[in-house]
C-alpha positions in Angstrom: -30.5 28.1 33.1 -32.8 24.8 34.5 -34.1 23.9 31.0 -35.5 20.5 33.1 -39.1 19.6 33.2 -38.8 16.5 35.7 -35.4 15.1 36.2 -36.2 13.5 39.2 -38.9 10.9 37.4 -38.0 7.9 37.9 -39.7 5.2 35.0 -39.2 5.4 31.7 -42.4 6.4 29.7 -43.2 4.5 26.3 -42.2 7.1 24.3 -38.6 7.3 25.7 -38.7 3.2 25.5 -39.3 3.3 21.6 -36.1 5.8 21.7 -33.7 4.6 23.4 -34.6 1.2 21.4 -34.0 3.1 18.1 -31.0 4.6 19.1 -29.3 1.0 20.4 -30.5 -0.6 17.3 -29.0 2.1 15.0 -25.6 1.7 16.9 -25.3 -1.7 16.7 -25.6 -1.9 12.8 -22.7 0.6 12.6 -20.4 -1.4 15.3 -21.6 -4.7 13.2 -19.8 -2.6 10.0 -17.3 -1.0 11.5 -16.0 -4.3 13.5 -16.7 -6.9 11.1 -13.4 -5.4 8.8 -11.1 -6.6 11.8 -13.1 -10.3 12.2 -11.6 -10.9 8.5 -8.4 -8.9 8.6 -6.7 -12.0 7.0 -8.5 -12.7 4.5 -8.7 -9.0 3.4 -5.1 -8.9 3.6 -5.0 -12.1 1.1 -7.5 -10.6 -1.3 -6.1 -6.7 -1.2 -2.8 -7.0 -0.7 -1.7 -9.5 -2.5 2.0 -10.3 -4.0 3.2 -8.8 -1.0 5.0 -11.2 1.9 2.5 -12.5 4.1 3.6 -11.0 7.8 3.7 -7.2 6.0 0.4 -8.2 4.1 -1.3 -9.0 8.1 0.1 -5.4 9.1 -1.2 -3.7 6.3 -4.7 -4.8 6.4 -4.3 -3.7 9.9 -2.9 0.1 9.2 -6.4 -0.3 6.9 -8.2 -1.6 9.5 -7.0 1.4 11.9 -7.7 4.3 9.8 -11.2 3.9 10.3 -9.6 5.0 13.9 -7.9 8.1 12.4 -10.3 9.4 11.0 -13.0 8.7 13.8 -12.3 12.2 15.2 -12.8 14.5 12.4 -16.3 12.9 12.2 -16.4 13.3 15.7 -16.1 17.2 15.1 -18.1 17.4 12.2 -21.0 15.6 13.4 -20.6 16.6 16.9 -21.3 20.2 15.7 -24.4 19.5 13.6 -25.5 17.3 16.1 -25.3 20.3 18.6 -26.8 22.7 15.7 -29.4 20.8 13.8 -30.8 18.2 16.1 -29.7 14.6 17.4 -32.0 12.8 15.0 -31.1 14.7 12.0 -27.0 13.9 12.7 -27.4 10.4 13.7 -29.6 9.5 10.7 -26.8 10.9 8.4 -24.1 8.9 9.6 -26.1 5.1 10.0 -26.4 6.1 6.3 -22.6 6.5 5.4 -21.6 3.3 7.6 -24.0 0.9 5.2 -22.7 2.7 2.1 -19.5 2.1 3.1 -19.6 -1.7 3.7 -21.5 -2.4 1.1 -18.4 -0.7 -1.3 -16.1 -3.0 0.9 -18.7 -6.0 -0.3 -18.9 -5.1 -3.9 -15.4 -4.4 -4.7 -13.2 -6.9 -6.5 -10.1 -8.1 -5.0 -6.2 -7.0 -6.3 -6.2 -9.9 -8.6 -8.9 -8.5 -10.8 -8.6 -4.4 -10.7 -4.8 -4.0 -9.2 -4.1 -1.7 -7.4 -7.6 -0.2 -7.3 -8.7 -2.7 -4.8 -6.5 -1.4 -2.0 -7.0 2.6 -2.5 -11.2 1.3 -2.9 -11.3 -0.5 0.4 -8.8 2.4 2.5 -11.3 5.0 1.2 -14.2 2.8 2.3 -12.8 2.2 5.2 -12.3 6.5 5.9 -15.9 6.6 5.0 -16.9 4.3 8.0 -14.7 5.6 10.4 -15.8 9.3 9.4 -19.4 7.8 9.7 -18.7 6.1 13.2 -17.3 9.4 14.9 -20.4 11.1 14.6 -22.5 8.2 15.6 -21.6 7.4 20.0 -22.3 11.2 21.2 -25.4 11.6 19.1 -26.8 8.0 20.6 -25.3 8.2 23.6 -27.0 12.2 24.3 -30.2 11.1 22.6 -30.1 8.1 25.3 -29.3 10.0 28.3 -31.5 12.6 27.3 -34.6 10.5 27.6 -33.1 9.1 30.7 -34.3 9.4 34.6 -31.4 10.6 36.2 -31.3 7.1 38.2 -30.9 5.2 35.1 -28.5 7.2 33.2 -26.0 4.6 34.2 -28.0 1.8 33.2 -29.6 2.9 29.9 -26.3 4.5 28.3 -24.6 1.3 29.1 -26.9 -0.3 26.8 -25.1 2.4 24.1 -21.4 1.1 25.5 -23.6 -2.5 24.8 -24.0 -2.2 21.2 -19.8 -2.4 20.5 -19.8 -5.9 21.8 -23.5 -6.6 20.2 -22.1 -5.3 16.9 -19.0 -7.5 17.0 -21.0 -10.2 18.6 -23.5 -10.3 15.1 -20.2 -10.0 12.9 -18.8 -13.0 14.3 -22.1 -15.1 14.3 -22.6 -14.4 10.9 -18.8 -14.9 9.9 -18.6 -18.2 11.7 -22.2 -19.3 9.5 -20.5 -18.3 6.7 -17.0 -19.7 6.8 -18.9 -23.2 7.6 -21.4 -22.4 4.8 -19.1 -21.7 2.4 -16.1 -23.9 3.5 -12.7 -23.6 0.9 -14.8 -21.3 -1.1 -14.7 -18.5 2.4 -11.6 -17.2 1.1 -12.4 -16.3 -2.2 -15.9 -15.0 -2.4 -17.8 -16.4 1.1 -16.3 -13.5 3.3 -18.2 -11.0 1.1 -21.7 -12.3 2.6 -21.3 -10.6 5.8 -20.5 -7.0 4.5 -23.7 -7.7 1.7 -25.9 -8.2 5.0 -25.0 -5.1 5.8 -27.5 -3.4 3.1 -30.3 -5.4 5.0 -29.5 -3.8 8.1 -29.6 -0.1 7.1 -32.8 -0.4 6.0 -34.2 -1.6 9.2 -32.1 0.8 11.0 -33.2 3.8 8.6 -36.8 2.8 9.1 -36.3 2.7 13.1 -34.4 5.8 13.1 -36.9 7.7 11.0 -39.9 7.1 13.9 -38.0 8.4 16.4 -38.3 12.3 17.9 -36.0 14.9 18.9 -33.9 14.8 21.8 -36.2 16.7 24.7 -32.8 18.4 26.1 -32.1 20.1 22.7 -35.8 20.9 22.2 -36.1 22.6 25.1 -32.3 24.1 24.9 -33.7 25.3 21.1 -36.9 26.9 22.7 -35.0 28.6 25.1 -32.4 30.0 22.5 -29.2 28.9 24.2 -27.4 26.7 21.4 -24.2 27.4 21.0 -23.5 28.9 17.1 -19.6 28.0 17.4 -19.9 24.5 19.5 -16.6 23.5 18.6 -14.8 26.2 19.4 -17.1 26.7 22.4 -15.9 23.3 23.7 -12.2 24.0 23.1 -11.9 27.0 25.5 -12.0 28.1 29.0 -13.1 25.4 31.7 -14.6 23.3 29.1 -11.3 22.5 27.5 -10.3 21.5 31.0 -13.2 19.3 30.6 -12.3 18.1 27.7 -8.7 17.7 28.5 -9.5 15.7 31.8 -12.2 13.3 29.8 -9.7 12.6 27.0 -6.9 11.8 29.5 -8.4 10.3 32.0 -11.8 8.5 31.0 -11.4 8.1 27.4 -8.0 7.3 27.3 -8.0 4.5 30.0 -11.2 2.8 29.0 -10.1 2.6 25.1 -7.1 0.7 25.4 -9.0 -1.8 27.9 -11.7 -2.0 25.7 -9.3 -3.0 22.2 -6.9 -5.4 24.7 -10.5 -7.2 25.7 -12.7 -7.1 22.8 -10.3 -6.6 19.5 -6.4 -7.9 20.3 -7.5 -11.5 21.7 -9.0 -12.3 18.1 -5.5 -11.5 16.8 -3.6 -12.8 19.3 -5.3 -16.2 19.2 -5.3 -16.7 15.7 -1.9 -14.7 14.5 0.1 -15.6 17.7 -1.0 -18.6 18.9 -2.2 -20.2 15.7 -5.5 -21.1 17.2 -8.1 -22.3 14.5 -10.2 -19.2 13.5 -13.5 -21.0 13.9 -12.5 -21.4 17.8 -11.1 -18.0 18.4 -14.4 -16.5 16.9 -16.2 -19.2 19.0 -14.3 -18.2 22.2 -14.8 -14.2 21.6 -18.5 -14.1 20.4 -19.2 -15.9 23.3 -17.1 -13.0 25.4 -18.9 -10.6 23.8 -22.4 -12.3 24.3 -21.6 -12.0 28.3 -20.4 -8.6 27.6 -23.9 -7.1 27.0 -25.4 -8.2 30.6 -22.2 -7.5 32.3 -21.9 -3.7 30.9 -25.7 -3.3 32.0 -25.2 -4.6 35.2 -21.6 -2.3 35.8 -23.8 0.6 34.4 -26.5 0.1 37.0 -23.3 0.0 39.8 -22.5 2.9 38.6 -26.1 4.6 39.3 -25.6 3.0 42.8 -23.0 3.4 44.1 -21.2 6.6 41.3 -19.1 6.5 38.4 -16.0 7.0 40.1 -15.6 4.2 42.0 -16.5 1.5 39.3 -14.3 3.6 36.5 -11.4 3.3 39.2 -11.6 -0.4 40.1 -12.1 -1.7 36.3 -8.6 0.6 35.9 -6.8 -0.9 38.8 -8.3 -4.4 37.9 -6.5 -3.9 34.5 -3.2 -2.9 35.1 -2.8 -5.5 38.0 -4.2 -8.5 35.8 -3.0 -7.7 31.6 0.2 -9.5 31.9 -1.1 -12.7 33.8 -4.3 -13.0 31.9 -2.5 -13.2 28.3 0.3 -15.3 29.7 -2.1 -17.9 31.1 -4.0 -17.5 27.5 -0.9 -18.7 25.9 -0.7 -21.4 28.7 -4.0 -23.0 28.0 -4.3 -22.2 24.0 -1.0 -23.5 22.6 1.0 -25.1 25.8 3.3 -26.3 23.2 4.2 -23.3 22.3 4.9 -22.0 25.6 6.9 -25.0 26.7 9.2 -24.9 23.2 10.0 -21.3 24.0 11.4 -22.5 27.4 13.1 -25.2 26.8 14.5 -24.0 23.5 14.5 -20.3 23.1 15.7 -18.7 19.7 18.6 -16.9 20.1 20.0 -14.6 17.5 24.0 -13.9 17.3 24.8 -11.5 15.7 27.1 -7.7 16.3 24.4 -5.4 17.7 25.4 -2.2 15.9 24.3 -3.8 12.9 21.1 -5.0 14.4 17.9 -2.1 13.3 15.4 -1.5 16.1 12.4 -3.4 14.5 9.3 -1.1 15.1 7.6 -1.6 11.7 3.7 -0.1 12.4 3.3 0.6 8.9 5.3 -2.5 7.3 6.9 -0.3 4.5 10.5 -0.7 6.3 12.9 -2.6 3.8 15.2 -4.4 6.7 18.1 -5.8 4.7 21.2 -6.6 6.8 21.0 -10.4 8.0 20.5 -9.7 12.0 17.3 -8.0 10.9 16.1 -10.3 8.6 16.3 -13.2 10.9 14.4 -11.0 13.5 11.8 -10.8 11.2 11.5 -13.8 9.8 11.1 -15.0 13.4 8.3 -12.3 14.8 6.5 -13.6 11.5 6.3 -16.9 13.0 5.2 -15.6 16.4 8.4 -16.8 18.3 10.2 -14.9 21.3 13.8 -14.2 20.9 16.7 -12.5 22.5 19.6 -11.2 20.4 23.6 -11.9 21.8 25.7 -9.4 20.6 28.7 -11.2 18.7 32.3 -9.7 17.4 32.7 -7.5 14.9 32.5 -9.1 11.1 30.9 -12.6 12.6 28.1 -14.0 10.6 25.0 -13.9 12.0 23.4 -17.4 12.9 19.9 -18.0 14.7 20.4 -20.9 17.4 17.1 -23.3 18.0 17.8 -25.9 20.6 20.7 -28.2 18.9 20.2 -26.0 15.6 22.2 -23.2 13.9 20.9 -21.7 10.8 23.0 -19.5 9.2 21.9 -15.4 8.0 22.1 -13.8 4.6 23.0 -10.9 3.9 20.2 -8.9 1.0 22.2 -5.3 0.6 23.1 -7.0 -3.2 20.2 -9.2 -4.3 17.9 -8.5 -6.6 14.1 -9.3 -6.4 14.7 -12.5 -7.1 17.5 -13.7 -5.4 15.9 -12.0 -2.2 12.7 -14.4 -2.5 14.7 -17.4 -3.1 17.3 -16.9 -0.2 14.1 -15.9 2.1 12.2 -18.7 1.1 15.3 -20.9 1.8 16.3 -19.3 5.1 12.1 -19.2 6.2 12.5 -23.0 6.0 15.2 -23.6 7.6 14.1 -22.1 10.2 10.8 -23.8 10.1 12.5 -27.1 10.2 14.3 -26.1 13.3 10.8 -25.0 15.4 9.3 -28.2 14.3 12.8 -30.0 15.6 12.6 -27.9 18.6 9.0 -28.9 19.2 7.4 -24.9 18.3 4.2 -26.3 17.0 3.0 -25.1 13.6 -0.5 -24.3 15.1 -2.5 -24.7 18.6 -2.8 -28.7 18.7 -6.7 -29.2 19.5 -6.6 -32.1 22.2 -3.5 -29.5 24.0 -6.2 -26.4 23.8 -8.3 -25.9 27.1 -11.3 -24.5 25.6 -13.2 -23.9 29.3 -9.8 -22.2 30.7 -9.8 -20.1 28.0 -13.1 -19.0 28.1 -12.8 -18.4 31.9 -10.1 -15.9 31.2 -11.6 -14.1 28.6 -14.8 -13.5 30.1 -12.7 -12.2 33.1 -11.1 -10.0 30.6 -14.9 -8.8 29.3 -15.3 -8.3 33.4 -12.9 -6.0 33.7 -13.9 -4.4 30.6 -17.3 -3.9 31.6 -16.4 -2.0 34.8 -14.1 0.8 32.9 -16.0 1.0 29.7 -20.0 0.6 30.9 -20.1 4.6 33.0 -18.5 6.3 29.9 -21.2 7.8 28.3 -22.9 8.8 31.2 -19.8 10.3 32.5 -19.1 11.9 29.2 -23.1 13.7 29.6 -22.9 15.1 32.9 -19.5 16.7 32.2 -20.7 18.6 29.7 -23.6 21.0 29.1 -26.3 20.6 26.4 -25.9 23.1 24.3 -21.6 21.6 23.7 -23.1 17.9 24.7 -22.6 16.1 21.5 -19.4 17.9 20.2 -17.5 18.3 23.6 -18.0 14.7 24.4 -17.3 13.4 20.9 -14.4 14.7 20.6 -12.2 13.2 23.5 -13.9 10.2 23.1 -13.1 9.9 19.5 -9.9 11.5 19.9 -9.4 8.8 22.4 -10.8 5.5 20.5 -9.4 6.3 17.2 -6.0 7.6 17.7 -5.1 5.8 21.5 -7.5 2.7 20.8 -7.5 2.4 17.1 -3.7 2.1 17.0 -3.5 0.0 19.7 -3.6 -3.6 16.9 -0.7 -2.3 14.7 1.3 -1.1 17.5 1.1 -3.9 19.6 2.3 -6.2 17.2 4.9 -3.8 15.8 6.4 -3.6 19.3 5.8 -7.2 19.9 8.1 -7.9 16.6 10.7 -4.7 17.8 11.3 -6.5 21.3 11.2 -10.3 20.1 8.6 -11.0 22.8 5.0 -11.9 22.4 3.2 -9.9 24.9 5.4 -6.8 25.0 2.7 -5.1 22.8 1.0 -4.8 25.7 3.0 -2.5 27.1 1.6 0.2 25.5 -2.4 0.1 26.8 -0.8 -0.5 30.5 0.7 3.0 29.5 -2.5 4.5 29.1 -3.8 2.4 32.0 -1.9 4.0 34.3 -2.1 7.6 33.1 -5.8 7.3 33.1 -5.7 5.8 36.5 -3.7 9.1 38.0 -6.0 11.4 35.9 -9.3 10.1 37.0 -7.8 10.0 40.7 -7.4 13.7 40.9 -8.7 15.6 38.5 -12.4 14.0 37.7 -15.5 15.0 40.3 -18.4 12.5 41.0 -21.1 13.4 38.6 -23.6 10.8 39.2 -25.9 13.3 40.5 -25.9 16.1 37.8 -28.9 17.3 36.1 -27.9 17.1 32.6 -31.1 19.3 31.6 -29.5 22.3 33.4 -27.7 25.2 30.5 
């Protein structure tokens, strides 16, 4: 059934302006929330987790930080089927609603120090809440935009949805930057709440915005013509529409996710927890990524209505797995070039009888790794330092060698609390005396770091990004008809950013510290590179041209 009126118009009319405006603004405030918990995952981790060893600290305020992910799709079914029920509007109102209620909990509650153990279970719950909030927010925007869209625009105008990520984190940043300056020493203990209490500011404005716009005209007319689906999620999850589904999770979502985390998330962590780059810089260096971000997505978006989807989404893939490796690697060069020379010249070696030696992958950091060829791993992924293990005989201590230095392992199967911090603490500096020795600088030296060749590669990075992650949501509309729109696109994409994407921090570094090497984390989005690469090859048809207004 045509439900269209005039697809083929080609200028947007006032009305649609002031929607597609109200829908971008809305979106951003929930990215600003949702993002802004990774811009400060280390001072959460010193506030929430606290009493707990620093490195397992980082990776739980990361596993918090990702199950906003988790639970991204199950918002993504929930709203996706009101959304395809009850309205755009009505959905989309709901969950910019939950996102500021949400951050301002994060803002209000007191750290570990005063409540205990309250203060973690407080902010993971908060943190559901946005992610639940977040998965029903891209497919209502992202429909409602589309919807008011000429079909040569769609590119164009639902890149300024894929926009709002990078405008979100963009505003987190500012406004974190201001503050640490602001508030100087005092950042760490109260100054990092000010970003999540602007938050309260912003849902007001975005609840007024929201509350002047209309209903999508697709679903009105869809509505009139009484073709809405009354099961939309199981409607989506059968038949040709699964394969739909299948191919969209797989291939576009899956692809453009991981590219989108490595670009816009990872380098914040990398740079700061790697490469021990002063915060203030890395958020310098990646606000003004993202600030470049929001023409280039519009730009790739209006390639996209020129010259198809397909052809942009496959370059930006191929772009990606032919340029990760090189374009960290250099990053290292021109960030910490001390760091990268040390690890030449005098790479850590650890000695020590192999079968005794645990396979380090520690996502969730609950692993108690006790035996002294593990411990020394550990202690030296904490510090960010590559290192190769040499098996030794059978019944040989286990010694770390750092240039001229060998530091001797402990064994913890028989120490109690106590005598585990102490012989930690000891063996952590001895090892820290043997970097220093071996010329592993304790952070990026500021007259080594090449702030311009930095930037360079990062906003290649946001480049690249831009090409794979700019035609998603107008990929993600024509696929699907408008009746299942908002719940069949949802959910791959969800599916996609919150299990594939959302991971993608913990597991990175949890495979970084598993194979002793820095950049091995990255293995795992070249993974889904390449899948997403085949899949979109074969299996996904040019939809450039498809009137989305047709049931």
């Amino acid at each position: 059934m045509d439900l269209s009126l005039t697809e083929s118009r080609a200028r947007l009319s006032g009305k649609d302006k002031r929607a597609i405006a109200g829908a971008v603004a809305g979106t951003v405030f929930e990215w600003y929330d949702f993002v802004l918990y990774g811009s400060l995952a280390d001072v959460i981790a010193a506030n929430f987790f606290t009493g707990i060893e620093p490195g397992t600290a980082f990776i739980f305020a990361l596993m918090t930080f990702s199950v906003g992910f988790v639970v991204r799709p199950l918002g993504a079914v929930i709203f996706g089927r009101l959304g395809d029920m009850i309205g755009r509007k009505k959905t989309f109102m709901t969950t910019v609603m939950l996102m500021g209620l949400a951050t301002c909990a994060v803002a209000l509650t007191p750290g570990y120090a005063t409540i205990g153990v309250a203060a973690p279970i407080i902010l993971v719950l908060s943190r559901i809440l946005q992610g639940f909030a977040v998965g029903g927010e891209f497919g209502g925007a992202a429909t409602y935009v589309a919807e008011h869209s000429p079909q040569n625009r769609r590119g164009r105008n639902t890149s300024l949805i894929q926009a709002t990520a990078s405008t979100g984190l963009l505003g987190a940043l500012i406004i974190t930057i201001a503050t640490r300056i602001l508030t100087g020493p005092d950042f760490a203990v109260w100054g990092w709440r000010i970003p999540f209490s602007i938050s309260i500011i912003l849902l007001i404005v975005s609840l007024a915005l929201r509350r002047k716009m209309d209903e999508s005209p697709a679903f009105e007319r869809a509505r009139a013509a009484g073709v809405l689906s009354k099961s939309p999620v199981r409607d989506s999850l059968r038949g040709k529409n699964l394969a739909k589904v299948m191919v969209a999770l797989f291939g576009i979502c899956g692809g453009m996710t991981v590219v989108w985390y490595v670009v816009v998330i990872y380098p914040l962590f990398f740079l700061t927890r790697v490469l021990k780059v002063d915060a203030n810089v890395s958020n310098l260096l990646v606000a003004i990524a993202m600030l470049a971000a929001i023409p280039m997505l519009y730009g790739c978006g209006a390639l996209s209505d020129r010259f198809g989807r397909k052809p942009v989404l496959l370059i930006g893939y191929l772009l990606a797995a032919v340029t990760i490796f090189p374009a960290f690697r250099a990053i290292t060069h021109y960030a910490n070039p001390a760091l990268e020379q040390a690890q030449t010249k005098n790479p850590a070696v650890v000695h020590a009888d192999l079968r005794a030696c645990a396979f380090m992958f520690d996502p969730a950091g609950v692993r108690n790794f006790s035996n002294p060829c593990d411990i020394a791993k550990k202690t030296l992924s904490a510090a960010s330092v590559n290192y190769s293990v040499v098996g030794g005989g059978s019944g040989e201590p286990v010694t770390v060698t750092i240039g001229d230095d060998v530091i001797r392992g402990f064994d913890a199967t028989s120490l109690d609390a106590a005598g585990l911090k102490a012989k930690a603490g000891d063996f952590s500096q001895a090892l820290s005396a043997a970097l220093v020795k071996a010329g592993y600088p304790p952070k990026a030296a500021p007259d080594q770091f090449h702030f311009g060749a930095v930037l360079l590669l990062m906003l290649f990075l946001v480049f690249v990004m831009s090409l794979t992650y700019a035609p998603i949501a107008a990929i993600l509309v024509e696929m699907f008809p408008t009746e299942l729109r908002y719940t069949s696109m949802s959910i791959p994409f969800h599916v996609a950013s919150g299990w594939i994407g959302g991971l993608l921090p913990a597991l990175s570094f949890a495979i970084a510290a598993a194979q002793g090497n820095i950049y091995a984390g990255l293995w795992y989005p070249m993974f889904w590179v390449g899948l997403a690469l085949v899949v979109t090859a074969f299996a996904y048809r040019e939809s450039r041209a498809v009137n989305i207004f047709r049931s």
